[in-house]
C-alpha positions in Angstrom: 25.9 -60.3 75.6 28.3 -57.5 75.6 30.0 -56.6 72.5 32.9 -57.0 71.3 35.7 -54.6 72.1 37.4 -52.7 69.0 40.4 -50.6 68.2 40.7 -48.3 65.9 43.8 -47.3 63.9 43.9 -43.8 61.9 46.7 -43.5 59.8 45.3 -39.9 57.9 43.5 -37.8 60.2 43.9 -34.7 62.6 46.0 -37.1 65.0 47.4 -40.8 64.0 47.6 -43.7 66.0 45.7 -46.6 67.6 42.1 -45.3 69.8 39.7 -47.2 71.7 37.1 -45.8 71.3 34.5 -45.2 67.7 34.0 -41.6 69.3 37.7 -40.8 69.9 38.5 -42.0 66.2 36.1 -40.1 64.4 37.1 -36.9 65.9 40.3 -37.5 64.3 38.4 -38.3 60.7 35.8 -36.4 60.6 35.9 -33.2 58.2 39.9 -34.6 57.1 40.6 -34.7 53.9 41.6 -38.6 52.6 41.0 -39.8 56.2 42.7 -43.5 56.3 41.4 -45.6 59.1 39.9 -49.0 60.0 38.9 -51.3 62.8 40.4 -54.3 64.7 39.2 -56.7 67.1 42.2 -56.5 69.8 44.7 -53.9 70.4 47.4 -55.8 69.7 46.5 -56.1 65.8 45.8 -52.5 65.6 49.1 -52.0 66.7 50.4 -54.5 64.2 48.6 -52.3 61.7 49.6 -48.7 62.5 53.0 -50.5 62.4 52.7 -51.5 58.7 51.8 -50.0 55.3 48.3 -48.5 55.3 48.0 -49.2 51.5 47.7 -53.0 52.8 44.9 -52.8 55.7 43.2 -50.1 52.6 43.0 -53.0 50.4 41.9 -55.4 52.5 39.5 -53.0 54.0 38.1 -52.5 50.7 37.5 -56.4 50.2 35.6 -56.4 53.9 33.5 -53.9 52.8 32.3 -55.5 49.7 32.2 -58.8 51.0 29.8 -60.5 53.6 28.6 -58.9 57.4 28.8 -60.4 60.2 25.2 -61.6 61.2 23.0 -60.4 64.2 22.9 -63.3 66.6 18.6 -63.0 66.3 18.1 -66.0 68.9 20.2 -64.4 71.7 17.7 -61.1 71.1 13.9 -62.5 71.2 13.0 -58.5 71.4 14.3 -57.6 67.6 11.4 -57.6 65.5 12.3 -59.6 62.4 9.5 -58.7 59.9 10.9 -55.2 60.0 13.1 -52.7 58.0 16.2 -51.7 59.1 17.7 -48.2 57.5 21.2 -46.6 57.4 24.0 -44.4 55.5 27.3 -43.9 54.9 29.6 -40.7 54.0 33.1 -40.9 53.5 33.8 -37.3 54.7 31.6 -34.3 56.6 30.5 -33.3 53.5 31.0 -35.8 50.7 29.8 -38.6 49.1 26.7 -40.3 50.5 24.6 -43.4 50.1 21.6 -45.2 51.7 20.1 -48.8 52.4 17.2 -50.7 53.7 17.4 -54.1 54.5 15.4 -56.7 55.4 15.8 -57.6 59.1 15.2 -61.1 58.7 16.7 -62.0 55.6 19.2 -59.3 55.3 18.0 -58.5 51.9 18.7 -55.1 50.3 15.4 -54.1 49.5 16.9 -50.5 48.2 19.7 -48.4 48.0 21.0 -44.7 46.8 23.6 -42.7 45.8 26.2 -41.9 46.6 25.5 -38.3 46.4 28.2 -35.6 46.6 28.4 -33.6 48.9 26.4 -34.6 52.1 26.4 -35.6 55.5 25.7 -38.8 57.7 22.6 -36.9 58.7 21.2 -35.7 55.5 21.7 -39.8 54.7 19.9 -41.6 57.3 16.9 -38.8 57.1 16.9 -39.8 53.8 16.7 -43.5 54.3 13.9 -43.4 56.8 11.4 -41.1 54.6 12.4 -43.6 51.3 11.8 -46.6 53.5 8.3 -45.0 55.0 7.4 -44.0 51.5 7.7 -47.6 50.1 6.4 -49.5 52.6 3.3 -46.7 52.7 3.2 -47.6 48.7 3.2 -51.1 49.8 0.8 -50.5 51.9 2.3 -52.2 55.1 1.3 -48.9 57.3 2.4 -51.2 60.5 5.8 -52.5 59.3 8.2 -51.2 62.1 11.4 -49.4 60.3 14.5 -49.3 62.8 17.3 -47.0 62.7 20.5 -46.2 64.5 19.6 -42.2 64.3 18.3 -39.8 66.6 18.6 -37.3 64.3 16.9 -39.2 61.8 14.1 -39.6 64.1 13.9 -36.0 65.2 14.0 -34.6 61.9 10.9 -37.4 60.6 8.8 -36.6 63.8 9.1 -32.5 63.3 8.3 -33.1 59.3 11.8 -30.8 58.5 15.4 -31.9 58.3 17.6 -29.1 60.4 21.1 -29.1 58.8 23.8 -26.4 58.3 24.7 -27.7 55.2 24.2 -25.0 52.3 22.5 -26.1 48.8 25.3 -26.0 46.2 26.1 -26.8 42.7 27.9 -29.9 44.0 24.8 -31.6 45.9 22.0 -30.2 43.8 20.8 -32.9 43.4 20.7 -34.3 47.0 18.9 -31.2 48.2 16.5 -32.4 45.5 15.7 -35.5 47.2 15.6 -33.9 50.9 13.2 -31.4 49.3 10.9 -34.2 47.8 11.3 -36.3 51.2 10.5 -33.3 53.2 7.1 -32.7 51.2 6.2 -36.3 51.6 6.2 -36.3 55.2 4.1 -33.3 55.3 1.4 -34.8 53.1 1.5 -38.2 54.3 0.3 -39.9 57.8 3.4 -42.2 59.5 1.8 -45.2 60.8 5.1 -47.4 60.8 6.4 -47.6 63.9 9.9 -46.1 63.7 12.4 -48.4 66.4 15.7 -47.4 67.7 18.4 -50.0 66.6 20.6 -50.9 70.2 23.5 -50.9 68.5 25.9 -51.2 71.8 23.4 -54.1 73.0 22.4 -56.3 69.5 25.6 -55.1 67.7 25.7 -52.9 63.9 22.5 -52.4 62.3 21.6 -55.0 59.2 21.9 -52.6 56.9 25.0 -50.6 58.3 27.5 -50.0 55.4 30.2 -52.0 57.5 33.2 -49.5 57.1 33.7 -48.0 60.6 
């Protein structure tokens, strides 16, 4: 099953109005300052939107967010391993605050979460959440628990044992380069056993423990 079609309107950004595309929408977000923007199901609503008052769809957004996710349709994809952790991130800007979850495939349980951190990336986040959710489920000693993630980068950095990121310590995010530094040394001094799984986001829909706020 395909999914679903969504429209995005940007009220803040580089260039306003409604895109069809996640990609084409974050290029207008990503590094601006206060960025306003959110998602609809059909064009015509996102039209509806860019035609109101932000402040409204903000408010709302902000209630979306915090409320329920819409749930993984598990039966329609036999392939998804259920007994599995699923990782992710958020950050609100490129840098700026960032936080991490794992969740629980088949439940949808958070089983951790972090932060937000200032001053970070999307990047920096997800590495994060892999390594934390290797490290406890090494601690739990489930070395075959498969972890999935929506991150290449994630994975790349895991398998070479060494985040590669332009972002530059600073007083600001201290204490996330903290945690990448402790992360970092784990990896090096620990055997992964966990099978580490791509999430087919296009195909199953948003990871179980995406943030919801795209």
């Amino acid at each position: 099953m395909a999914p679903r079609k969504k429209f995005y309107v940007v009220w803040n950004g580089y260039a306003t109005g409604v895109f069809d595309s996640w990609d084409e929408c974050q290029l207008q977000i990503k590094g601006y300052p206060d960025a306003k923007f959110k998602s609809f199901d059909s064009q015509e609503a996102a039209v509806e939107a860019y035609r109101g008052d932000p402040a409204d769809q903000m408010d709302i957004l902000k209630a979306i967010a915090e409320g329920p996710k819409t749930e993984v349709n598990y039966a329609a994809f036999p392939e998804i391993k259920l007994d599995a952790l699923a990782v992710d991130a958020a950050c609100s800007k490129n840098p700026g605050p960032v936080e991490y979850q794992g969740v629980w495939v088949r439940t949808g349980e958070r089983i951790f979460h972090a932060g937000p951190f200032e001053g970070g990336t999307n990047n920096i986040g997800e590495y994060l959440a892999l390594v934390h959710g290797l490290a406890m489920l090494h601690k739990q000693g489930r070395f075959d628990t498969p972890i999935y993630t929506d991150s290449k980068t994630a994975r790349s950095w895991v398998r070479n044992r060494q985040p590669k990121t332009s972002l530059k310590p600073s007083a600001k995010n201290a204490k996330l380069f903290e945690l990448i530094e402790r992360a970092t040394l784990w990896l090096r001094t620990h055997e992964i056993t966990n099978p580490i799984l791509t999430w087919d986001t296009p195909v199953w829909g948003e990871i179980p423990a995406d943030f919801g706020r795209k």
